[in-house]
C-alpha positions in Angstrom: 2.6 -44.5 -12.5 4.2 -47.7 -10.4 7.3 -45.7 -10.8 6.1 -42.9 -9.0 4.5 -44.6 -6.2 7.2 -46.4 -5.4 9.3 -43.6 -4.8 6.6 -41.7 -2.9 6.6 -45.1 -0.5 10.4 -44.8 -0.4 10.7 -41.3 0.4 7.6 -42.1 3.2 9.3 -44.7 4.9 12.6 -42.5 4.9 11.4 -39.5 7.0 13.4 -36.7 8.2 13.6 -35.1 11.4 11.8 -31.7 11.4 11.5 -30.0 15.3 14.9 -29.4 15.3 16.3 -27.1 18.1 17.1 -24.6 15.3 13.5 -24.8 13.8 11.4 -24.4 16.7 13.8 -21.4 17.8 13.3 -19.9 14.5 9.8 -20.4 14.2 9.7 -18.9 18.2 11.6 -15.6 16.4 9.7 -15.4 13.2 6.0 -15.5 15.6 7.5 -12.5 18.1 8.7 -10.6 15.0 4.6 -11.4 13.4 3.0 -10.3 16.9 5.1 -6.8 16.8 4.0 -6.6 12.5 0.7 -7.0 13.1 0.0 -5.5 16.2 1.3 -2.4 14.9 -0.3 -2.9 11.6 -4.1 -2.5 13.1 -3.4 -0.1 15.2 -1.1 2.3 13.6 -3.6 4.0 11.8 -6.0 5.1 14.7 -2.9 6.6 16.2 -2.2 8.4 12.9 -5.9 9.7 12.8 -6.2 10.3 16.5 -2.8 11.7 17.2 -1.9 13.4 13.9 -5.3 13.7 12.8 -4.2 11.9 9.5 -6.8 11.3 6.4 -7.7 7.7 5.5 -5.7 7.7 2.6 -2.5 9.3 4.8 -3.4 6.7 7.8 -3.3 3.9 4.9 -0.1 5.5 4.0 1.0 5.1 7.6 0.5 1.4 7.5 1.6 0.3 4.2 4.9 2.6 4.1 5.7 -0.4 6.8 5.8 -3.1 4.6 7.3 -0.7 1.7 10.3 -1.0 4.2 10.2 -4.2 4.7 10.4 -4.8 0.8 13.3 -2.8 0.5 15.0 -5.0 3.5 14.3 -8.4 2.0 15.3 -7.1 -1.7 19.4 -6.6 -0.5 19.0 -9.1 2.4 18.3 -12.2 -0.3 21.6 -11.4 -2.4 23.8 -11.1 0.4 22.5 -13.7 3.2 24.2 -16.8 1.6 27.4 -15.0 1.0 28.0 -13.1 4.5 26.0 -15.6 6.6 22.4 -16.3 7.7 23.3 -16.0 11.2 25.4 -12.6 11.0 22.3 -11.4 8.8 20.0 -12.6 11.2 21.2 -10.6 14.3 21.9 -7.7 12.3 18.6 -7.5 11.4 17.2 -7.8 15.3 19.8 -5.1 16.4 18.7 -2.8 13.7 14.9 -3.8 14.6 14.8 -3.2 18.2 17.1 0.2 17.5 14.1 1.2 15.3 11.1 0.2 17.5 12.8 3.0 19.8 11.9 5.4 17.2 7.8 5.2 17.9 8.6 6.8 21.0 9.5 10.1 19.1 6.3 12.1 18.7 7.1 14.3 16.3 4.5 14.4 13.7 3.4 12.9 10.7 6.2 12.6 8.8 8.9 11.6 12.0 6.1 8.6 12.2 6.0 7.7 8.3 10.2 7.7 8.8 9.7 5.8 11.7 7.4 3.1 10.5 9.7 2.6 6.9 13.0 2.3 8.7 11.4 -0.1 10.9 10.2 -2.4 8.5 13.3 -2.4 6.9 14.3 -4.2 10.2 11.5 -6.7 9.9 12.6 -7.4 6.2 16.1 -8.5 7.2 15.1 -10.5 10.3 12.6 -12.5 9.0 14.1 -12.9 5.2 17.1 -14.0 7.7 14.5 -16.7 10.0 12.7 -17.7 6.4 15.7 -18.3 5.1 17.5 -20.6 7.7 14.0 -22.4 8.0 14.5 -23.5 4.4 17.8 -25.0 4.3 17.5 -26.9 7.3 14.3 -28.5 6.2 14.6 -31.6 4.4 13.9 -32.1 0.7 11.1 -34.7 0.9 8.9 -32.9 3.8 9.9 -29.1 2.2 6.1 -28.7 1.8 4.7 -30.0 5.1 8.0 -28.0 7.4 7.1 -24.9 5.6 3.6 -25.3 6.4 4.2 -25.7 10.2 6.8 -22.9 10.0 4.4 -20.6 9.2 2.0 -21.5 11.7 4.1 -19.3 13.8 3.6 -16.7 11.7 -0.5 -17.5 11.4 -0.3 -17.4 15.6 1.3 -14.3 15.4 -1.3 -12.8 12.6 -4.4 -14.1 15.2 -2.3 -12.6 18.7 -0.9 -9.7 17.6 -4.3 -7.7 15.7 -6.2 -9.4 19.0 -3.3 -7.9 21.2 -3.7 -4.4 19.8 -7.3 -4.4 19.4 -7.3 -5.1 23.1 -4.5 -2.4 23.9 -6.1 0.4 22.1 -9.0 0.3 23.8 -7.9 -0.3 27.5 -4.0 1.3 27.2 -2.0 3.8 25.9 0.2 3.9 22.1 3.3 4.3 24.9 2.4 1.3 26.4 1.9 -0.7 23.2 5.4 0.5 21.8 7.1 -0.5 24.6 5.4 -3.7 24.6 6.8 -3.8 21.0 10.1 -3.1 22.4 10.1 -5.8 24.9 9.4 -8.4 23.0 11.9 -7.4 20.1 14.6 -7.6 22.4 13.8 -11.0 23.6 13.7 -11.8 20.1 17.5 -10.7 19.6 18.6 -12.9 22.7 17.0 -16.1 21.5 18.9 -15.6 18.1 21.9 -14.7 20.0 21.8 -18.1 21.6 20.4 -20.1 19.0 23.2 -22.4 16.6 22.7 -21.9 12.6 24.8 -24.6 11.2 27.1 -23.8 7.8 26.2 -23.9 4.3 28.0 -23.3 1.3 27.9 -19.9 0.4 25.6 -18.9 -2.7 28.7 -16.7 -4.3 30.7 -19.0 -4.9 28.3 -22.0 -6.5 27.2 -19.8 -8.3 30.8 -18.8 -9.9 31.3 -22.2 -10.5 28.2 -23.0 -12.3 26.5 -20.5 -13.9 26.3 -16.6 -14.9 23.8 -14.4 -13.2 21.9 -11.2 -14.8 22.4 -7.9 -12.5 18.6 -8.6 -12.1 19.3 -11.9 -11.0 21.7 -11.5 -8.2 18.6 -9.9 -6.4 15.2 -11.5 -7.7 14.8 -15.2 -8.6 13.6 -15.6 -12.2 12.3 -19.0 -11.3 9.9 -17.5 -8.1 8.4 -14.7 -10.2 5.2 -16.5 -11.2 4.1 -17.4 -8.0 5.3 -14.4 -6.7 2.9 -12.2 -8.9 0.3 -14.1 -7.7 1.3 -14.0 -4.2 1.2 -9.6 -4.9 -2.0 -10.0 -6.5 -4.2 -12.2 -3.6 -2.4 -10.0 -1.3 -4.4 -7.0 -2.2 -7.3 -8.8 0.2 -5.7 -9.6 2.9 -4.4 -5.7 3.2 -7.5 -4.9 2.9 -8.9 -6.7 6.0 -5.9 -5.8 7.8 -6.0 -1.9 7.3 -9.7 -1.3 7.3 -11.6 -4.1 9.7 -11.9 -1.9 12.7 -13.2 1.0 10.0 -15.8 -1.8 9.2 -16.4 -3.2 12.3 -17.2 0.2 13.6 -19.5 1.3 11.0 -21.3 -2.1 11.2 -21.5 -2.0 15.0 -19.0 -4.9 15.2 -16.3 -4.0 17.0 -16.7 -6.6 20.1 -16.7 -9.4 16.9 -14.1 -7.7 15.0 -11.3 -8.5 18.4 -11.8 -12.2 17.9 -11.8 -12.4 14.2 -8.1 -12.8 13.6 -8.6 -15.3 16.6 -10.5 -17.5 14.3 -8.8 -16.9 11.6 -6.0 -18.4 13.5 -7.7 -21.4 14.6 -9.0 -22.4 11.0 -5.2 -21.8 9.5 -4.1 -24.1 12.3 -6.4 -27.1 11.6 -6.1 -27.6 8.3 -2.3 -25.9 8.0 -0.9 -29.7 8.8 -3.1 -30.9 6.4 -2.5 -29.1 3.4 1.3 -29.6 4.1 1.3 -32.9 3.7 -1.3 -32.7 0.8 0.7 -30.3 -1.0 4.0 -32.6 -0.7 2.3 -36.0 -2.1 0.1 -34.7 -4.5 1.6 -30.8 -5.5 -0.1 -27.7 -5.1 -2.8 -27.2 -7.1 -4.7 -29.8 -4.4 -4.2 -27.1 -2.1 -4.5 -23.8 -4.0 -7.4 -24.0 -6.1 -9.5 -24.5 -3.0 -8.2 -22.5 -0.9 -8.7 -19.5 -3.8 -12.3 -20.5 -3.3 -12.8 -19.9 -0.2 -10.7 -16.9 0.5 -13.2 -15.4 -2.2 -16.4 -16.2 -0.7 -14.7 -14.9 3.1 -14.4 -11.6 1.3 -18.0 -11.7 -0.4 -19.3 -13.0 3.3 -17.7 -10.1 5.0 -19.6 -7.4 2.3 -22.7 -8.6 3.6 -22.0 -9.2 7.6 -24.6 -7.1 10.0 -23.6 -9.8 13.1 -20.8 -11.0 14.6 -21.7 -14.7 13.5 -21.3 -13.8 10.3 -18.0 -11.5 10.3 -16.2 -14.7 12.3 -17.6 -17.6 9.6 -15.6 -15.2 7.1 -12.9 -14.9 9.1 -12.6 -18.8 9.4 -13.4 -19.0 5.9 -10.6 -16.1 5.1 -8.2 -18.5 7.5 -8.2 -21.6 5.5 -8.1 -19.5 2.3 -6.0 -17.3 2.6 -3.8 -19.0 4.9 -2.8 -21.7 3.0 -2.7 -19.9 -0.1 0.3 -17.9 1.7 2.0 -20.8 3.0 1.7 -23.0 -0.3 2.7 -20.2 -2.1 5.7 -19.4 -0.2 6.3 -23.5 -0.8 6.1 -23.4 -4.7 8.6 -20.5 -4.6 11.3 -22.9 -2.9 10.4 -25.7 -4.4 11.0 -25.1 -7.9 14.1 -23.2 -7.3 18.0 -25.2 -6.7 18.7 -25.4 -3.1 22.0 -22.9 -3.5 19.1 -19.6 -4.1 16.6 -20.5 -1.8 17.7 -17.3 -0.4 16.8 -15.4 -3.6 13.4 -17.7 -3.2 12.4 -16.6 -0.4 13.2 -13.1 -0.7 11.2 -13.1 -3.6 8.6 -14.5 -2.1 8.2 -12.1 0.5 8.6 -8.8 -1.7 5.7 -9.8 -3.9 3.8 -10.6 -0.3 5.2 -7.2 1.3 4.7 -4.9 -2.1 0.6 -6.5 -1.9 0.3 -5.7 1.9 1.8 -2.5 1.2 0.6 -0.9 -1.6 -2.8 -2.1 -0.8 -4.2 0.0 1.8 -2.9 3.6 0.3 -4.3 2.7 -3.1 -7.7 1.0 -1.5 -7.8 4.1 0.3 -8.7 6.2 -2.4 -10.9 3.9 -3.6 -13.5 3.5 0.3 -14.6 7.0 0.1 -16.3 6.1 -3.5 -17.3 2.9 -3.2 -17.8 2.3 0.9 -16.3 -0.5 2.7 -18.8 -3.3 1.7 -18.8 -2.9 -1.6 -14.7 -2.9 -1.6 -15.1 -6.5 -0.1 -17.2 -7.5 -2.9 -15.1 -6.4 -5.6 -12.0 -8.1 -3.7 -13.9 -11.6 -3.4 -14.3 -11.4 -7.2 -11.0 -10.2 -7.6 -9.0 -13.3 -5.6 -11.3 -15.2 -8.5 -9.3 -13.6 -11.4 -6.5 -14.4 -9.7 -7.2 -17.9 -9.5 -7.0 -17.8 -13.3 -4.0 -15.9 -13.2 -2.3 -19.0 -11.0 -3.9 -21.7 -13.3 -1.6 -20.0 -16.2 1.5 -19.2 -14.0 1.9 -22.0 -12.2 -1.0 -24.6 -12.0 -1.2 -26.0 -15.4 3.0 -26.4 -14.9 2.5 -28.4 -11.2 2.1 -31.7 -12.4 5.4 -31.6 -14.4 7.4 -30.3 -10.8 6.4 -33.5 -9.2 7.4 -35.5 -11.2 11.0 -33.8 -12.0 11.7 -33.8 -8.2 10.8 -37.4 -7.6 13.2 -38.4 -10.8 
């Protein structure tokens, strides 16, 4: 036990720089590319229905094909990032993103829209597998934890703005002027990368030849991140949930003034306690941040099943914030962590396809399931739900954390 604090007070006193140039660029990039995701992903479904006259089921199709697309993107863009370069990855993916924003422009029906929304994740797959995947490499080792945690505040501002954005568009602008909005900021998005230095790394490819043999399977999952990516697909399920169907809810609960400043507190909560949990999760391991945070996350769900008044709909969503928020972002951390440094890539990929297949499959299944059971009661089931998965992380990962810290302080 002296042992190990002694090398937690040596790894303390040696700090590493984190606000790099490079990281706060990234972290600019990856909160743009957020702002366009989730703006588009509460308000893509009222255009389906109003526009297209789509069925819940089809407008939950319209939102989750999204992120299908953006599964597909991070699945190749983890095997070949380290072996064609994170940069040349990176703007690829923000050409190929802004060239597919265009495509909301083309009003065409139904299916031109479905098209449109999976190539376009496909975009946001390879840019921000790209952004993820830069941001992990240039942090260091001993602060992994707490850098990842303040990386994906930009993404937690982006989650708050962009649903607050488009709540606030839809119901003072036109879709037009909300895709074009999309388009502007993707753009800037492509210029910042265009300007911003990645510096070298050894490419994955060829470590890999030289020290060990990798599985067809392997060259595009990493076996290592599969636990905690499960559970990441699994707690997913009720976070897609709020995402697709709060206005449904809001409106049926006469909650829709409420329901534009609940991602905004959601937001705040991840932010306090994000910088926290980072630094909690690096000194003591996971489970100190995890097993609360599943807690929580659970009773936001159950609290939003019973909201009548606004008061009530944003305590879940600040409850939802610290829960779900870190769960994401510690989550994201375990991946990295106990993988080797050369297929962080792979990591983070992986990562992100469990996250993306949750948030994707989500609202079409959960959409056959409202018209039975009624939006409340789907809440209620979800809060239990996050509990089983709790359980489900205690045998894939949690009973295992104690062993991680100590390998990586050895």
């Amino acid at each position: 036990m002296k042992k190990y604090s002694k090398k937690r007070r040596i790894m303390k006193q040696g700090k590493e720089k984190l606000w790099t140039k490079q990281f706060i660029n990234m972290a600019i990039i990856n909160f743009l590319i957020i702002v366009i995701f989730y703006l588009l992903m509460v308000t893509i479904a009222t255009f389906a229905v109003k526009d297209y006259h789509a069925t819940v089921s089809q407008a939950g199709l319209v939102t989750g094909i999204y992120i299908i697309g953006t599964l597909l993107g991070r699945l190749f863009t983890g095997r070949v990032i380290d072996q064609i370069g994170r940069k040349k990855v990176l703007l690829f993916g923000l050409l190929f993103f802004v060239l597919t924003t265009s495509f909301y422009f083309l009003h065409l029906g139904i299916t031109v829209l479905l098209i449109s929304r999976f190539v376009h994740g496909i975009g946001v797959g390879i840019a921000s597998t790209a952004t993820g995947t830069i941001i992990a490499n240039l942090l260091p080792a001993s602060r992994r934890g707490e850098g990842i945690g303040y990386y994906s505040m930009s993404a937690t501002l982006g989650t708050a703005i962009g649903p607050f954005i488009g709540i606030m568009m839809a119901q003072h602008t036109s879709y037009n002027t909300i895709f074009s909005l999309c388009m502007f900021i993707a753009v800037i998005c492509l210029l910042l990368a265009i300007f911003t230095k990645i510096p070298m790394l050894p490419a994955m490819g060829k470590i890999e030849k030289k020290t060990e043999k990798t599985s067809f399977f392997a060259q595009y999952i990493e076996p290592k991140a599969i636990p905690i990516a499960l559970v990441t697909l699994l707690m997913s399920f009720g976070y897609a949930a709020i995402l697709t169907f709060i206005n449904f809810f809001a409106k049926e609960r006469d909650l829709v003034s409420a329901s534009s400043f609940f991602f905004v507190v959601y937001a705040l909560a991840i932010l306090l306690t994000r910088p926290i949990s980072g630094k909690l999760l690096d000194r003591f391991g996971s489970n100190i941040v995890m097993y609360p945070s599943f807690v929580l996350f659970a009773i936001g769900l159950l609290l939003i099943s019973t909201a009548h008044t606004g008061v009530i709909l944003l305590i879940s969503g600040a409850l939802i914030g610290i829960g779900y928020g870190n769960l994401s972002s510690a989550a994201q951390a375990i991946a990295v962590k106990v993988t080797p440094s050369h297929r962080m890539g792979l990591a983070t990929s992986t990562y992100f396809i469990a996250l993306d297949a949750g948030l994707g499959m989500g609202p079409y299944l959960l959409g056959y399931i409202i018209p039975v059971l009624g939006y409340g009661k789907l809440f209620t089931i979800l809060g239990l739900f996050i509990l089983v998965v709790m359980v489900i992380y205690y045998f894939a990962h949690g009973r295992h954390d104690k062993k991680i810290i100590i390998q990586q302080v050895k």
